[in-house]
C-alpha positions in Angstrom: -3.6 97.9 -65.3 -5.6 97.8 -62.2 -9.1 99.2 -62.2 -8.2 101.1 -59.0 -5.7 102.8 -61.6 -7.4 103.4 -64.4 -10.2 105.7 -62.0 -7.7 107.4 -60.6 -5.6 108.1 -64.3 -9.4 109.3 -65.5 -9.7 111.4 -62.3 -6.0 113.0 -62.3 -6.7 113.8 -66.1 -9.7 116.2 -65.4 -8.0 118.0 -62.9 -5.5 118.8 -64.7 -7.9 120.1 -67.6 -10.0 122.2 -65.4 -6.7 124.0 -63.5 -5.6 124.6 -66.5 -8.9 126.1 -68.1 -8.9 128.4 -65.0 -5.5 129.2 -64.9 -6.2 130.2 -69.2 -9.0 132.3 -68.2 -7.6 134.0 -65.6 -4.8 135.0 -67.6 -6.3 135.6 -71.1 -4.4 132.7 -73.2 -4.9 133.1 -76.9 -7.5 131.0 -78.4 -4.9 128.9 -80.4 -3.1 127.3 -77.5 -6.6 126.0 -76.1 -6.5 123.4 -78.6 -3.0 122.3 -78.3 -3.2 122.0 -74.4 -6.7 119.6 -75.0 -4.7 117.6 -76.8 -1.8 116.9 -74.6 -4.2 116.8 -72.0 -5.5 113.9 -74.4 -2.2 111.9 -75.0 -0.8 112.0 -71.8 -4.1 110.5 -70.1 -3.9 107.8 -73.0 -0.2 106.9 -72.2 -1.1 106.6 -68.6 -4.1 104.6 -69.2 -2.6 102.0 -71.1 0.6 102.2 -68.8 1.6 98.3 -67.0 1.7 97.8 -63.4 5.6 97.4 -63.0 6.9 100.4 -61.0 9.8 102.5 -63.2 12.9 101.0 -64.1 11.8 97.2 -63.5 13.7 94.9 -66.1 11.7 92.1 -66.4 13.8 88.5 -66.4 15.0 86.6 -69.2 12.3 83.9 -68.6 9.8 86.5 -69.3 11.8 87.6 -72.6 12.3 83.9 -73.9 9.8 81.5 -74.4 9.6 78.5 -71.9 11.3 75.2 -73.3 11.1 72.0 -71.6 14.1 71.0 -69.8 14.6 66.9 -69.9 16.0 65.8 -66.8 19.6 63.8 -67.2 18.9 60.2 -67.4 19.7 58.3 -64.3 21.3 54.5 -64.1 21.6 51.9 -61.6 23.8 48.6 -61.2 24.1 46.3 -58.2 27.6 45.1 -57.2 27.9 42.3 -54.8 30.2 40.5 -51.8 32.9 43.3 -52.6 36.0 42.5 -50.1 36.8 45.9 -47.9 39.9 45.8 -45.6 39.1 46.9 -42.1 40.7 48.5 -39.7 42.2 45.0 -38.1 44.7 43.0 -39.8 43.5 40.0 -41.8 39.6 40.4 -41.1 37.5 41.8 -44.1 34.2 43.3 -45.0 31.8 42.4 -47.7 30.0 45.1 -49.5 27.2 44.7 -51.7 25.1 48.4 -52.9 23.2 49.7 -55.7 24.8 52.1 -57.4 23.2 54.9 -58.9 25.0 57.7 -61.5 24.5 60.8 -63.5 26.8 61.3 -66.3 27.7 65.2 -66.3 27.3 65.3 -70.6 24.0 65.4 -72.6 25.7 63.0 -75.3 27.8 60.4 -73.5 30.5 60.0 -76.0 31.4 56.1 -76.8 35.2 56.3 -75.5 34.0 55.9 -71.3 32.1 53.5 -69.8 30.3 55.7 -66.9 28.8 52.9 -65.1 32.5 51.9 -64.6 33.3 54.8 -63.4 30.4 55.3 -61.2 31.4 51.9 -59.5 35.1 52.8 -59.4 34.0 56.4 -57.4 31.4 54.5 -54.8 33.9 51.6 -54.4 36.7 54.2 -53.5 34.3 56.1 -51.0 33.5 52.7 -49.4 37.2 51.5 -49.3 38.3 54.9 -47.4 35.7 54.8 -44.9 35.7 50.8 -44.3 39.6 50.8 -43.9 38.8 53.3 -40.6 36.4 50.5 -38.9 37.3 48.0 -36.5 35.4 44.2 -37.6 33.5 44.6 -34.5 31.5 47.3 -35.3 30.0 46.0 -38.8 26.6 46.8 -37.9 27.2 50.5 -37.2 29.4 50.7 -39.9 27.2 49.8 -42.0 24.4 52.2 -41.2 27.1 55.0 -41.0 28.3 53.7 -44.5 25.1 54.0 -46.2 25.0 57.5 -45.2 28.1 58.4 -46.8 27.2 57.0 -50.0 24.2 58.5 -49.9 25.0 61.6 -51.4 25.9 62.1 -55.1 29.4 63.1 -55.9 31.7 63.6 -58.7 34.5 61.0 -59.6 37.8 61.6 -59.7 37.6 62.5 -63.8 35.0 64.6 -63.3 32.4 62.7 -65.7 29.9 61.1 -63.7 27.6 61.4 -60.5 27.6 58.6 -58.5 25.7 57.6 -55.2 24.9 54.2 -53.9 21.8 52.9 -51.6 20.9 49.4 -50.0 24.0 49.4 -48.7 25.4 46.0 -46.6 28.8 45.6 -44.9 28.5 42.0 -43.2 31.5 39.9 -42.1 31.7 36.4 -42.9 30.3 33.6 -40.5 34.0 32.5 -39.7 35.3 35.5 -38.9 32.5 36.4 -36.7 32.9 33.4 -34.7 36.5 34.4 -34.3 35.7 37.4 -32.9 33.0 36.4 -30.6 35.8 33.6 -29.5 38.5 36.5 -29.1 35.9 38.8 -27.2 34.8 36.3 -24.4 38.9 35.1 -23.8 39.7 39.0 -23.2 36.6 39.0 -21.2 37.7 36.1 -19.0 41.3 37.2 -19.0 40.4 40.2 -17.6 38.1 38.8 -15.0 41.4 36.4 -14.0 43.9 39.5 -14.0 41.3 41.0 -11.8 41.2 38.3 -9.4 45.3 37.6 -9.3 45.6 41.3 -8.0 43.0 41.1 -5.6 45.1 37.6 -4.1 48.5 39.2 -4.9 47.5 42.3 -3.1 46.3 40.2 -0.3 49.4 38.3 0.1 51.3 41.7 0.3 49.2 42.6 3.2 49.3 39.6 5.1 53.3 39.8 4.6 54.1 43.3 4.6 51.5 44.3 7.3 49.7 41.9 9.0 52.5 38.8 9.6 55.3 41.5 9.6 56.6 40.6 13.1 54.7 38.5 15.6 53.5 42.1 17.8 51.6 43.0 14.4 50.3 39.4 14.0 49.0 39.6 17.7 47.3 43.0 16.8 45.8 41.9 14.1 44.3 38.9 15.9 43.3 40.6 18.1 41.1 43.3 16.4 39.7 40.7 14.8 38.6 39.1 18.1 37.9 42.2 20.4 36.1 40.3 23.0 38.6 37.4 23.0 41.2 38.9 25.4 42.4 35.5 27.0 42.6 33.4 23.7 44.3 36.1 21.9 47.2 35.6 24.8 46.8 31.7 24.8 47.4 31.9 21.5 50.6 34.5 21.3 53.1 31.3 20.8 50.8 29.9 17.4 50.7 33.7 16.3 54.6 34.1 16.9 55.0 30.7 14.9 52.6 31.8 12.0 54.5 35.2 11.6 57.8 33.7 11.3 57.0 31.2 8.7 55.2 33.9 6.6 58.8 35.4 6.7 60.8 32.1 6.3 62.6 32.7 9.8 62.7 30.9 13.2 60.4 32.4 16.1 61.9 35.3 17.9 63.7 34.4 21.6 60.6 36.1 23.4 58.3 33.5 22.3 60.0 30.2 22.3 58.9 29.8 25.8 55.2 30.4 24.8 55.8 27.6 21.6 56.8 25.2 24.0 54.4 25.6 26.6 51.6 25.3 23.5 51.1 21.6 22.7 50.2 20.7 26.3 47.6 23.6 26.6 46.1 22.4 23.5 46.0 19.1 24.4 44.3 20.3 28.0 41.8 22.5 25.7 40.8 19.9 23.0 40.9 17.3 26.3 41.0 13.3 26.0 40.5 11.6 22.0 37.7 9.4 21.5 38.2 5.7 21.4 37.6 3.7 18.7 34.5 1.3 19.5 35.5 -2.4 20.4 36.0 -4.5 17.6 35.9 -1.7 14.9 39.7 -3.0 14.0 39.0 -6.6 14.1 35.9 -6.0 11.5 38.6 -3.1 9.3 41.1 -6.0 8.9 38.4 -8.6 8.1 37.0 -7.1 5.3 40.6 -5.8 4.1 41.0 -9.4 4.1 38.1 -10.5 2.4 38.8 -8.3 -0.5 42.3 -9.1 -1.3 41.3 -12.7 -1.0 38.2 -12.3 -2.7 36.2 -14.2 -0.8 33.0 -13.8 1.1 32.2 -14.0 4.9 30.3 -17.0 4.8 32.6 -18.7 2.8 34.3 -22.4 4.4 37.5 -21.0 3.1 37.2 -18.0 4.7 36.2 -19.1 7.8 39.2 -21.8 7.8 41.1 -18.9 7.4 40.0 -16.5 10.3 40.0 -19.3 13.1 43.5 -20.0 11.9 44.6 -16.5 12.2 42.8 -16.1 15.4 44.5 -19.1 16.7 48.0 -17.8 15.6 46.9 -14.4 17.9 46.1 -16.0 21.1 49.4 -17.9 20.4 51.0 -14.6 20.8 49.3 -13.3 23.8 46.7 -11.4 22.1 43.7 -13.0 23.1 41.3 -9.8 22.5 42.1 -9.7 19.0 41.6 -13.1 18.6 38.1 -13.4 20.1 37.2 -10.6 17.8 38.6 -11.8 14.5 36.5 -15.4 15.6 33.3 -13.7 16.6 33.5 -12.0 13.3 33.0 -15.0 11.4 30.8 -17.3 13.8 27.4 -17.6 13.2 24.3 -16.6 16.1 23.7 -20.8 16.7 27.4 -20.9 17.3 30.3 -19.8 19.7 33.9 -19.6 19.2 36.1 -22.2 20.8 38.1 -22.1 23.5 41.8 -21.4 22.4 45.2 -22.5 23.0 45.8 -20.2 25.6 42.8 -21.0 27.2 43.6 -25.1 27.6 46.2 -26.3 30.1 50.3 -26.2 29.0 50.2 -29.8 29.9 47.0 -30.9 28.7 47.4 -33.6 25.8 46.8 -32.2 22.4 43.9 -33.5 20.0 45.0 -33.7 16.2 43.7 -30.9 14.2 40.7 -32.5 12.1 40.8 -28.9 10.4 42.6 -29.3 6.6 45.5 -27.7 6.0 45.6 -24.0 4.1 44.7 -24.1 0.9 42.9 -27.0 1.2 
């Protein structure tokens, strides 16, 4: 009991006595019940002096009624298990677990006919199997993460014996399978970016055929608002248009624009005007060197120049003087100068014999 209490138990006590010694006098009590009302005066401030501070009709708990004994906490294992193959959620690709696993066996005395650390195993392997069977390969490193949080909590097995967690989990793939994937992801990747591609072509094509090459007006529209400001081309060019649109639909050119397709390779030839000559000699040299390499020999080689001057004799034989001088020139030397030819010499004039060898000489 409070001191607070015990004052006011003291206080309470003498009131009591002195209303009740006034209320006696006032009335004329007999002298024998003064004695007996100092004494329960007496017991009942005793009994509320030594009274505890629970208020009335508090039962106090059992821990209060039985001494405290000390409680032993259950004991607690651990085992690691290692490179344990998990199906996954793709055919023919598997995970590898590897965790510690931690139990609680659910009896004081573990009796000798179960092995709870095999049990324990058998309840986190099951827990791992069901969740790893719902993951795709792809995702091992999440999974794993997501895995250690389910087997992070302890649970009872199946029999009902044991409490088993695990921690430290790892779900890997191996290196070979991981390439495989990598290899499968980058070929969907690329296919994709081809598929892409073949559309945008194939729906290009459709538009050319269906829309723009339709019929040669559409074709000349289309040309047109492409070339806004090229009024007069666009119609010098109505004939190639009507041609283009009828071979984008495997037919002939309409009647209407025959006339125009006729007319068209003698404008052209007026636009893109007179071809530019080849410079003199350029043949001459371009069948020299042709010749050179098939006969494999060089320019300043006696052979070679037997050869040409033989040739070019044989061309101004045949009236083809020009070609002649240019096939000797190529093989003659700045101190010298080609000789005069047989055309050049008289029809009459008496023939010297030829001091030159014959071929292959």
């Amino acid at each position: 009991m409070s001191s607070e209490r015990r004052v006011l138990t003291v206080f309470l006590t003498i009131i009591c006595g002195l209303v009740l010694g006034i209320a006696g006098l006032s009335t004329g009590w007999p002298s024998w019940l003064w004695p007996a009302l100092g004494g329960v005066l007496a017991v009942g401030g005793f009994i509320a002096f030594r009274g505890d501070d629970q208020p009335y009709g508090y039962i106090p708990p059992e821990s209060t009624l039985e001494p405290d004994l000390p409680i032993a906490p259950p004991p607690r294992q651990e085992h690691r298990v290692t490179n344990v193959v998990l199906p996954s959620a793709a055919p023919d690709y598997h995970f590898l677990f590897s965790a510690t696993v931690r139990w609680i066996p659910q009896e004081a005395e573990v009796p000798a006919y179960f092995d709870p650390c095999g049990l324990a195993v058998q309840a986190v392997l099951l827990r791992a199997r069901a969740f790893a069977a719902r993951q795709h390969p792809a995702n091992s490193t999440m999974a794993q993460h997501q895995l250690n949080g389910v087997l992070g909590v302890m649970e009872l097995d199946t029999s009902g014996r044991v409490l088993a967690m695990a921690k430290s989990v790892t779900l890997s793939l191996t290196e070979t399978d991981h390439e495989r994937l990598t290899k499968l992801s980058n070929v969907r990747k690329d296919e994709e970016v081809w598929e892409h591609e073949r559309n945008y072509e194939r729906n290009k094509r459709a538009y050319l055929t269906d829309d723009v090459l339709k019929d040669p007006g559409s074709t000349v529209v289309w040309w047109l608002a492409r070339n806004g400001e090229q009024v007069e081309q666009t119609v010098e060019r109505i004939g190639l248009l009507a041609q283009l649109s009828a071979a984008a639909n495997n037919s002939e050119v309409a009647p209407p624009f025959r006339e125009l397709l006729d007319r068209m390779p003698e404008e052209q030839a007026v636009e893109r005007g007179p071809l530019p000559e080849e410079p003199p000699g350029r043949a001459a040299e371009v069948a020299a060197e042709a010749l050179m390499r098939w006969l494999g020999l060089a320019r300043d080689d006696p052979d070679m120049r037997l050869i040409a001057d033989r040739l070019a004799d044989d061309l101004r034989a045949t009236g083809r003087k020009e070609e002649g001088d240019d096939l000797s020139h190529l093989f003659t030397f700045p101190d010298e100068s080609p000789g005069p030819g047989p055309s050049e010499e008289g029809e009459n004039a008496p023939r010297s014999e030829d001091p030159r060898p014959p071929y292959g000489v």
